[in-house]
FISEMI-11628 format. One record per residue (C-alpha): residue number from 1; x, y, z. Coordinates in steps of 0.05 Angstrom, whole numbers. Each point is the difference from the previous one (the first is absolute). Example, Ala and Ser with C-alpha at 12.3 -4.5 7.8 and 13.67 -1.06 7.14 Angstrom:
# residues 2
1 246 -90 156
2 27 69 -13
# end
This chain:
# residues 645
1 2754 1385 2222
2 -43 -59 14
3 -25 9 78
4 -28 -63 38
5 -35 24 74
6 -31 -46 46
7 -18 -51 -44
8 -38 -57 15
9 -25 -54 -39
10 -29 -71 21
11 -16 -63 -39
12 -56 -47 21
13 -2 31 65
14 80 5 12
15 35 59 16
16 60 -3 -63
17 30 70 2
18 -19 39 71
19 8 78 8
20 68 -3 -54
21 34 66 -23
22 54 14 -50
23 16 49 -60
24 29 -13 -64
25 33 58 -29
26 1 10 -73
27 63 -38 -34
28 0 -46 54
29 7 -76 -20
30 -19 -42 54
31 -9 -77 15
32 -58 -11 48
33 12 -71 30
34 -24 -48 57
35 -23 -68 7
36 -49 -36 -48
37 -70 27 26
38 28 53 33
39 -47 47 -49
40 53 25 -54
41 -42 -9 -52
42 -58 21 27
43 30 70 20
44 24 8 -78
45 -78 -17 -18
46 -27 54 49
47 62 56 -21
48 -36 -14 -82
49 -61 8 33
50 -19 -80 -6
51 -21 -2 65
52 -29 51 50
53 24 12 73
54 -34 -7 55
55 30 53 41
56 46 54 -13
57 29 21 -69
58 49 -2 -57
59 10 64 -39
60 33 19 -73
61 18 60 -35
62 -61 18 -34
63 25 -17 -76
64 51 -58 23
65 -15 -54 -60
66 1 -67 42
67 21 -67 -41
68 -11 -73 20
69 13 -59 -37
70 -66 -33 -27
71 -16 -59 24
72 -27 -40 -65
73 46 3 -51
74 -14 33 -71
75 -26 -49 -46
76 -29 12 -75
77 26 12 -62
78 33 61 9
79 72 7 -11
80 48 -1 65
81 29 67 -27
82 -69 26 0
83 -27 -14 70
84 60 26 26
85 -8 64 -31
86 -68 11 13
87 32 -1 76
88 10 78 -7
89 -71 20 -3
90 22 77 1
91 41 -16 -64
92 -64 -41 -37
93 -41 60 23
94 47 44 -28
95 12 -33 -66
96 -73 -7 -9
97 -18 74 11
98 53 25 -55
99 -36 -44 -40
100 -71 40 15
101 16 66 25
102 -23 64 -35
103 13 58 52
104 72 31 -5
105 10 -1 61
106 -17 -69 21
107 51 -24 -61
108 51 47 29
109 -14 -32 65
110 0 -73 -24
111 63 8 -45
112 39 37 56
113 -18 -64 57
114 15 -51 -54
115 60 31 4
116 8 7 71
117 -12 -72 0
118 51 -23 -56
119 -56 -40 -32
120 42 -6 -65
121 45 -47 42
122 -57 -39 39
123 5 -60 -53
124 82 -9 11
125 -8 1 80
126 -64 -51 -5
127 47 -50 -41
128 50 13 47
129 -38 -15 52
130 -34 -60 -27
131 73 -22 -19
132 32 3 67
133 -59 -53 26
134 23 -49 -53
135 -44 25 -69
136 39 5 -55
137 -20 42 -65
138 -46 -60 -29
139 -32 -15 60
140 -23 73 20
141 -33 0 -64
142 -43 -61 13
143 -64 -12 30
144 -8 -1 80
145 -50 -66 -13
146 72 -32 -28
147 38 -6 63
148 -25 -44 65
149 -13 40 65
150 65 10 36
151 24 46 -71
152 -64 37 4
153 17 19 73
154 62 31 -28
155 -41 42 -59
156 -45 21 74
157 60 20 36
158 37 32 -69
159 -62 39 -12
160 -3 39 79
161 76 14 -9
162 -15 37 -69
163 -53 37 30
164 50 24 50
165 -54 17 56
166 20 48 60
167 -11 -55 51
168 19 -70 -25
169 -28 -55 42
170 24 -65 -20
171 -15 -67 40
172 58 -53 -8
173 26 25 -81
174 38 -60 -3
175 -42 -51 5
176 -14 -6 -71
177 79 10 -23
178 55 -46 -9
179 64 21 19
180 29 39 -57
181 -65 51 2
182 0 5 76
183 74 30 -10
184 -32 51 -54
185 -50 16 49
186 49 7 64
187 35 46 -52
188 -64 41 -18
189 -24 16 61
190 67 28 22
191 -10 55 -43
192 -77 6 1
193 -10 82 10
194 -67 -7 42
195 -26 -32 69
196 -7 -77 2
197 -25 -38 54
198 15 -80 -7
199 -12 -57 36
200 49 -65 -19
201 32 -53 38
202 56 8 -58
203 62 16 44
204 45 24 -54
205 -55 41 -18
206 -9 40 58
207 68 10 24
208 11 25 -76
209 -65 49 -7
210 -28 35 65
211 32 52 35
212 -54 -10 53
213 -38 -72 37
214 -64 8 39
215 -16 -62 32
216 -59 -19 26
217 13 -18 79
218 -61 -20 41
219 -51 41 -40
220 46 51 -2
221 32 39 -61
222 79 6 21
223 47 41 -48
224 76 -11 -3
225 44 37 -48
226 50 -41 -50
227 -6 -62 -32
228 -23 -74 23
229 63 -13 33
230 3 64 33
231 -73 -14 22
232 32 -68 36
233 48 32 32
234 -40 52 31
235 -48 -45 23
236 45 -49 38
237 28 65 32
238 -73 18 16
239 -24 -61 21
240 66 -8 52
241 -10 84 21
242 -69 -20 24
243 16 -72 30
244 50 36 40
245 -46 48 24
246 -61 -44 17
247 54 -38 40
248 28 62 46
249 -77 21 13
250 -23 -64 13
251 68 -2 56
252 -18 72 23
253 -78 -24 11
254 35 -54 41
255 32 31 46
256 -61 57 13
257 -41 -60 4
258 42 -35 53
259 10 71 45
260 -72 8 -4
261 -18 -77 22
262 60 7 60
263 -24 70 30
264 -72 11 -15
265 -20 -21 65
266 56 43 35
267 -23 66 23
268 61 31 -9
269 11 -20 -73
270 -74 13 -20
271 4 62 -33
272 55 -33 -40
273 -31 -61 -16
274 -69 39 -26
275 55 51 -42
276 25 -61 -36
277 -68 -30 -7
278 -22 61 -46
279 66 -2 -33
280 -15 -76 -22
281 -72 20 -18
282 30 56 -38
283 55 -47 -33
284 -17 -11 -76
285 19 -67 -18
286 48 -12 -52
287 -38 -37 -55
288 45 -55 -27
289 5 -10 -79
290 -34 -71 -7
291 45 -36 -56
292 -41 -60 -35
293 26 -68 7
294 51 -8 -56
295 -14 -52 -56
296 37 -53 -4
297 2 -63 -52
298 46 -55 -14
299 12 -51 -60
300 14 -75 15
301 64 -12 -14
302 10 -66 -52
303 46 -58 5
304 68 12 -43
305 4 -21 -66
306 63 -16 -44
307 16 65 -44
308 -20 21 -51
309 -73 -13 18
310 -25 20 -75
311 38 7 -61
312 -23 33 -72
313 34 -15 -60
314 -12 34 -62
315 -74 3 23
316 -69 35 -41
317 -59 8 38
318 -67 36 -25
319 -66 -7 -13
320 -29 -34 -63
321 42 -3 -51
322 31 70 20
323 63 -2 36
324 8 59 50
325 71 -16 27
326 60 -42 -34
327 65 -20 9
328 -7 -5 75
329 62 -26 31
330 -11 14 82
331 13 -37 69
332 -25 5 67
333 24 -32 61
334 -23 -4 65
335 30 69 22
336 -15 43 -55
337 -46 62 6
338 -14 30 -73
339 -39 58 -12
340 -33 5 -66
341 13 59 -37
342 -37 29 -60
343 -63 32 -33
344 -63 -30 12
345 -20 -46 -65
346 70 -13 -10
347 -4 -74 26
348 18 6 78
349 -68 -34 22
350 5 -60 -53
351 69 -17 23
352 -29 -1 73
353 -56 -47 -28
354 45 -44 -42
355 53 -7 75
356 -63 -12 35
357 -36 -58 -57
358 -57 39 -25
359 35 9 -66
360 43 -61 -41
361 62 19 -36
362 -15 8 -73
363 83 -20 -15
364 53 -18 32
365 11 -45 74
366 -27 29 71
367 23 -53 48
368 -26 2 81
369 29 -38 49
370 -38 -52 26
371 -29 30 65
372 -7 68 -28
373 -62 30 32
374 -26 68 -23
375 -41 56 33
376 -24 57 -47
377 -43 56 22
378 -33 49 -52
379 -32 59 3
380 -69 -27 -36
381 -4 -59 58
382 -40 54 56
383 -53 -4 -46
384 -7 -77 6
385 -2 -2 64
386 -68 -23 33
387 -35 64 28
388 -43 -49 44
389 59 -47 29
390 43 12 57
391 77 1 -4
392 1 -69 34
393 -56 -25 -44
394 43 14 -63
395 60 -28 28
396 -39 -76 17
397 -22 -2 -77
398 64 6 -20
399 26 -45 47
400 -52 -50 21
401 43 -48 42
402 30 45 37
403 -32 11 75
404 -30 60 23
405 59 15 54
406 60 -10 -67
407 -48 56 -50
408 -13 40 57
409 79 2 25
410 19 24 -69
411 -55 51 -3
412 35 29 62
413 63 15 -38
414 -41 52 -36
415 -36 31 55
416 -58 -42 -4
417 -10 -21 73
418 -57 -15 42
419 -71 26 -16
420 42 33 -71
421 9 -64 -25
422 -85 -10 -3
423 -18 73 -32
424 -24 -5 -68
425 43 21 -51
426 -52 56 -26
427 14 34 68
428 87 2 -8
429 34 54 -29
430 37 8 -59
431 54 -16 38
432 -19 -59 33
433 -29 -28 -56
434 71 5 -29
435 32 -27 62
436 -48 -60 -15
437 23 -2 -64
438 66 -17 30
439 -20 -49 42
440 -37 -44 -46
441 61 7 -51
442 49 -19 52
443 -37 -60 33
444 40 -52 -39
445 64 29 34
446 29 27 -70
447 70 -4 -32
448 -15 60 -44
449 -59 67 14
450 -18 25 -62
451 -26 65 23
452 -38 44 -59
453 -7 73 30
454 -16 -19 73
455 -9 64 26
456 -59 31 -28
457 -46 -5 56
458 61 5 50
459 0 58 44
460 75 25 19
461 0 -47 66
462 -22 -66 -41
463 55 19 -51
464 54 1 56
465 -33 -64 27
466 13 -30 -72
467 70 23 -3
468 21 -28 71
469 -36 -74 -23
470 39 1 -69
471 66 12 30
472 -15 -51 50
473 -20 -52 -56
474 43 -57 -8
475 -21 -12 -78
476 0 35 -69
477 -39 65 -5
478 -20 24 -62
479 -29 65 -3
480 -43 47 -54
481 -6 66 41
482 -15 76 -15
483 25 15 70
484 74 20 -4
485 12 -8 72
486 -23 -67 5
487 49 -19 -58
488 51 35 27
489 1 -38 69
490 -26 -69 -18
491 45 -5 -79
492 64 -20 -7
493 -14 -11 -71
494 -29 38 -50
495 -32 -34 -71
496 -10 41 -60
497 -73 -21 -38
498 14 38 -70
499 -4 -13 -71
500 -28 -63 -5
501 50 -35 54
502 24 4 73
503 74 11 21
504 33 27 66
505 16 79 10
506 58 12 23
507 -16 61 55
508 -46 21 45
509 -56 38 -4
510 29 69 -8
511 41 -34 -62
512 -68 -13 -31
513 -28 63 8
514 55 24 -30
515 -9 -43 -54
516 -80 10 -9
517 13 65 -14
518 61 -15 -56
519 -47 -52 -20
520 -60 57 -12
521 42 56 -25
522 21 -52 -53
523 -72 -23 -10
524 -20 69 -2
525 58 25 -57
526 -20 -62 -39
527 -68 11 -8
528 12 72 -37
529 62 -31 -47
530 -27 -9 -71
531 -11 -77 -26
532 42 -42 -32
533 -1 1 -69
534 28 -63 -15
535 72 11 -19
536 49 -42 7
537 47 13 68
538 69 19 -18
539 55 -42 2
540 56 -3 46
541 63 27 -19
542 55 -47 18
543 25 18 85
544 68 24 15
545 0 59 -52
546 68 50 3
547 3 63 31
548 -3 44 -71
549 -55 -46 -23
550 -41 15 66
551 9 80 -5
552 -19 -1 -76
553 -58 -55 16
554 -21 66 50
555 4 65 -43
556 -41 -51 -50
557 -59 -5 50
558 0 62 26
559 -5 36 -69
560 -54 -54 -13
561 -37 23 59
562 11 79 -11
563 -65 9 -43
564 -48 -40 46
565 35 51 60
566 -13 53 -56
567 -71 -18 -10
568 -8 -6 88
569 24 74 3
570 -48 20 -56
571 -52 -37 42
572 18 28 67
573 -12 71 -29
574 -61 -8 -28
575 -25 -33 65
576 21 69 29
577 -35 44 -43
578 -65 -44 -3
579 -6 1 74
580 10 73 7
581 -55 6 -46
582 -54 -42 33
583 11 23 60
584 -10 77 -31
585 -57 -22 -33
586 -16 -32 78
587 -4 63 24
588 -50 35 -52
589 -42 -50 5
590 -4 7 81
591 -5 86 -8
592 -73 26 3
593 21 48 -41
594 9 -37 -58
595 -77 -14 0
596 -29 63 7
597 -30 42 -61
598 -13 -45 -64
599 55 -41 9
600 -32 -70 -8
601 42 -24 -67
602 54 32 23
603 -4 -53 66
604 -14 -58 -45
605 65 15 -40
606 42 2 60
607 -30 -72 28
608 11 -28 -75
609 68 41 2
610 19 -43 69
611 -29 -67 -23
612 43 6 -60
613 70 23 46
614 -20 -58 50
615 -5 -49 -53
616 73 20 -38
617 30 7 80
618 -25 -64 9
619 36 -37 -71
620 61 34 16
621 4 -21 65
622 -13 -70 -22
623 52 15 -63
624 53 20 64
625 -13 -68 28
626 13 -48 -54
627 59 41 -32
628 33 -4 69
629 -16 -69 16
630 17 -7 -71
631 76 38 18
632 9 -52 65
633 -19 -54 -37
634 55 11 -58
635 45 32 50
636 3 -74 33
637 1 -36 -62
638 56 39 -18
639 37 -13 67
640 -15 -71 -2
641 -2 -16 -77
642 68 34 -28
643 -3 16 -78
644 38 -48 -43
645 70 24 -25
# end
C-alpha cells in the first residue's frame, strides 16, 4: 500500500501539508481534493518523487511501478500508435531481448513474460485506447508534430493508461478532453485493475470513479470512504458533530467559569472553586473546523429584448474558402441555455465565434436584433491577460469613461473587493484569473454568455459559484463544457455539432452516452467491413408484396446466405485449431527444457513454426470479420431490399 506518516512540506517558507497521515491500500481509487492551493498537486509531485519532504515520509511497495502523466506533450515524427506503445517499457524491453538473446534460458524466460503480458494484443488495446480519446485509425498512424497541443495531451495521457502502472497519479485528466472522451475515460477508470490516486474538480468524475476522497483540511490529510457526494455528506455531518460540540464545551466552561468567579473568595467553597479550576485547565478545547468564505459571483442581468434575439437561416460559416458547418437553421432567445455537444474539431468553437462576430457567414442570413450585446469567454483569453496589470487596471482600458467607483462595483460581483481589486494579475489563481475572465466579458451587461469550457482552472467551489450565477442570469447562455454536471444543472437544451452541421438532441445526457457508444460500435464495425467496389445498389422491389411472395422472397435469401454461414463455420474451426496450436507451441517455447542439449535449430523451428500459426490465426480472424459483417450486411439488405418476383 502507499503509506504517508507525518508529512510535512512548506513552500517559500509556508507550512502546505503539516504532520498528515493516510494509507492507500492497493486497488483503492481515490480522489484527493481541496481548495485551489491547498497543495494537491504538490502532494502527487512528492508521492512520484518530484519533490522531497521536509519531514516525515511516504513509503511504496518496493517494485510498485508509479505512472504520471508528462507534462510536455510528445512531439516528433513518430507515429501516435508508436509512442503509445513504447509506454510499456517492460514489453519494448521484452520484444527487444527475443530479438538478441542467445542463452536458453533467458529465451525461455522472455517468451514465457511476453506471454504473461499478452504482448501479441498490446497493438489492439493501444488503438483502443487512443480511440476512446477521439483518434481514429488514420490519425493514430500520423505524426504527433501533426496535431496542436491539447491532442498531444491526449497521446500523454493515452500513453500512462497503456503502460498500466501500479499507482496511477493523474492531475485533472480532463482538462485536455471534450466531452465525448471524458465519458470514455469516466468509463475506463471504472474498471482500471490497479491503485489510482486523482485530483479533478470534474464532479461527475469523482462521484463515478473513487471509492475513497482524502481531502486536504487545514494541512491535514482527511480520508472519507465513497464517492464525492458521499464525501459531502459526511462532511456537513462532521462539520455540524463538531459545531455542536465546541458549543456544549464552550456552555460547560461557562458555567465552571462563573462558580469559580462567584465563590473563589468564599472559604467554604474554596476547595471547590480550585477543583474546577484544574478541571478548566485540564479541559481540551474543542478545535472548530474553520470553513473558507464561500465564493460567490454574479452576472449583470441585461435589459429584455424582443424574441428571437438571433436567427440563422440556411447559414455556412468557415474559414477560407473551407466551410466547417452548413445548413445551420438555429434560434436563441433570451431564455435559452444550450449546451454544445460534440467531438472536438467538429465545429462547436466556430459556431461560438460566428454567434459572437469573430467569424462572417460564408451563405445564408444571420440576423441580430438591434441591441444584441454579446459576452464570450474562451479558454485561450488567460493567456492575454496582462501579467503586470491589476484586475481594476484591465477593467478601466476596457472601459475608459467609466469612474473608478462603477469598474470597481462590478469587480465586486466577482469577488474582487477591496485591496483584491489592486493585485496584479500574475499573483491570481487560475481561478481568479477565470473569474476575471467573467467579469470583463460581462461588463457590457450581456443578452447572450458564450461560455467555451469555463471550468478548467475552476476548483469544485468556483464551479458551484458558476452554476448558482447562470441560473440566476436573466439572458441566453450558451455553453461548450466537458463538465457533465455543469450541463446538467445550467442546460435545458442540448445542440448536436456533427457531420458538418448543428441540430438539437433530443435527450439528455445519459441519451447521448447511450448514443456515443451506438455511434462507436458502428464506427468501430465499419472500419473492418470491406470497401465498396462500386456496384450498383439494388433496386427496390415494389412495397406491399403478398404473404406467399414474402415467404418465398425468404427461403430465397436464406439459401443465398447458407454458403457465406458455410464458409463462417469453416472459419470458426480453423480459428479453433490455430489457437490451440500457438498457444502449445506458447508453452515450448517458455519450457527450459526445450533448450537444453543441442537443441538450438530445433528452437528456431518452433519460433518460425509460431510466427507462421500467428500469421494464418491472424488472416482468419480477419477472414471471420468480413464474412460476418459480410452475412449482416446482406442479411439487412435482404430484410430491407425484397427480391423481385
Amino acid at each position: 500500500m502507499l503509506q504517508i506518516n507525518d508529512l510535512t512540506y512548506r513552500i517559500q517558507g509556508r507550512v502546505l501539508i503539516e504532520r498528515a497521515t493516510v494509507a492507500v491500500s492497493a486497488g483503492q481509487k481515490v480522489a484527493l481534493v481541496g481548495r485551489n492551493g491547498s497543495g494537491k498537486t504538490t502532494l502527487l509531485k512528492l508521492i512520484a518523487g518530484e519533490l522531497q519532504a521536509d519531514g516525515g515520509a511516504i513509503s511504496l511497495p518496493p517494485r510498485w511501478r508509479i505512472g504520471r502523466v508528462a507534462q510536455e506533450a510528445p512531439s516528433g515524427a513518430t507515429p501516435l500508435i508508436d509512442i503509445v506503445l513504447a509506454a510499456d517499457e517492460e514489453r519494448a524491453q521484452l520484444l527487444a531481448r527475443a530479438e538478441t538473446a542467445t542463452d536458453p534460458q533467458e529465451i525461455a524466460e522472455t517468451h514465457e513474460r511476453l506471454v504473461q503480458i499478452q504482448a501479441h494484443s498490446a497493438p489492439a488495446r493501444a488503438a483502443a485506447i487512443l480511440a476512446g480519446l477521439g483518434f481514429d485509425a488514420a490519425a493514430q498512424s500520423r505524426p504527433a508534430s501533426d496535431f496542436s497541443g491539447g491532442w498531444r495531451m491526449r497521446v500523454a495521457l493515452a500513453a500512462i493508461l497503456f503502460a498500466e502502472p501500479d499507482l496511477l497519479l493523474l492531475d485533472e485528466p480532463t482538462n485536455h478532453l471534450d466531452l465525448e472522451a471524458t465519458l470514455w475515460l469516466e468509463s475506463y477508470l471504472k474498471t482500471y485493475p490497479r491503485t489510482i490516486l486523482m485530483v479533478s474538480h470534474d464532479r461527475e468524475l469523482l462521484n463515478a470513479v473513487p471509492d475513497r476522497i482524502i481531502h486536504i483540511d487545514q494541512r491535514k490529510l482527511v480520508a472519507y470512504t465513497g464517492n464525492y457526494d458521499t464525501f459531502e455528506r459526511l462532511r456537513r455531518e462532521r462539520l455540524r458533530h463538531t459545531a455542536a460540540l465546541a458549543a456544549r464545551q464552550a456552555e460547560q466552561r461557562r458555567h465552571m467559569q462563573a462558580f469559580i468567579d462567584r465563590f473563589r473568595a468564599k472559604a467554604s467553597k474554596a476547595r471547590q472553586a480550585q477543583s474546577r479550576i484544574k478541571a478548566l485547565a485540564r479541559m481540551e478545547p474543542v478545535v472548530p473546523i474553520v470553513e473558507e468564505a464561500g465564493i460567490q459571483f454574479r452576472f449583470p442581468d441585461p435589459e429584455p429584448l424582443s424574441p428571437p434575439i438571433l436567427t440563422l437561416d440556411e447559414v455556412s460559416v468557415g474559414y477560407g474558402e473551407r466551410p466547417v458547418l452548413s445548413r445551420l437553421d438555429l434560434r436563441i432567445d433570451m431564455e435559452d441555455r444550450i449546451a454544445l455537444l460534440g467531438a472536438n474539431g467538429n465545429g462547436k468553437s466556430t459556431l461560438v465565434k460566428l454567434i459572437a462576430g469573430r467569424l462572417k457567414p460564408m451563405a445564408g442570413t444571420l440576423r441580430r436584433s438591434p441591441k444584441l450585446r454579446i459576452g464570450y469567454f474562451a479558454q485561450h483569453q488567460a493567456e492575454e491577460l496582462d501579467l503586470a496589470a491589476t484586475p481594476l487596471e484591465h477593467m478601466a482600458r476596457l472601459e475608459p469613461l467609466a469612474t473608478p467607483e462603477k469598474l470597481r462595483a462590478h469587480l465586486g460581483r466577482f469577488g474582487f473587493g477591496g485591496e483584491k481589486a489592486l493585485t496584479k494579475v500574475g499573483a491570481l489563481s487560475g481561478g481568479e484569473k477565470a473569474r476575471l475572465l467573467f467579469a470583463l466579458m460581462s461588463r457590457a451587461s450581456p443578452h447572450i454568455l458564450l461560455l467555451d469550457e469555463p471550468t478548467n482552472h475552476l476548483d469544485m467551489d468556483s464551479r458551484e459559484a458558476l452554476v448558482e450565477a447562470l441560473n440566476g442570469y436573466e439572458g441566453a447562455v450558451i455553453l461548450i463544457s466537458h463538465d457533465p454536471h455543469l450541463i446538467e444543472l445550467t442546460a435545458d437544451r442540448l445542440w448536436l455539432v456533427a457531420e458538418g452541421t448543428c441540430r438539437s438532441f433530443e435527450g439528455d445526457l445519459e441519451e447521448y452516452r447511450r448514443h456515443l457508444l451506438a455511434e462507436r460500435r458502428g464506427a468501430a464495425s465499419e472500419e473492418r467491413r470491406p470497401k465498396d467496389n462500386g456496384e450498383a445498389p439494388r433496386a427496390l422491389a415494389p412495397a406491399g408484396p403478398t404473404r406467399k411472395e414474402t415467404r418465398r422472397q425468404g427461403a430465397a435469401a436464406r439459401a443465398a446466405l447458407a454458403p457465406l454461414r458455410q464458409e463462417i463455420k469453416g472459419l470458426e474451426s480453423r480459428i479453433a485449431k490455430l489457437t490451440a496450436e500457438r498457444a502449445e507451441l506458447e508453452r515450448r517455447l517458455a519450457d527450459p527444457a526445450t533448450y537444453a542439449g543441442n537443441g538450438a535449430g530445433g528452437v528456431v523451428e518452433l519460433q518460425t513454426r509460431l510466427a507462421d500459426v500467428t500469421r494464418r490465426l491472424a488472416e482468419a480472424e480477419e477472414a471471420w470479420i468480413e464474412r460476418h459483417d459480410a452475412l449482416e450486411r446482406a442479411a439487412s439488405e435482404a430484410s430491407s431490399n425484397p427480391l423481385p418476383p
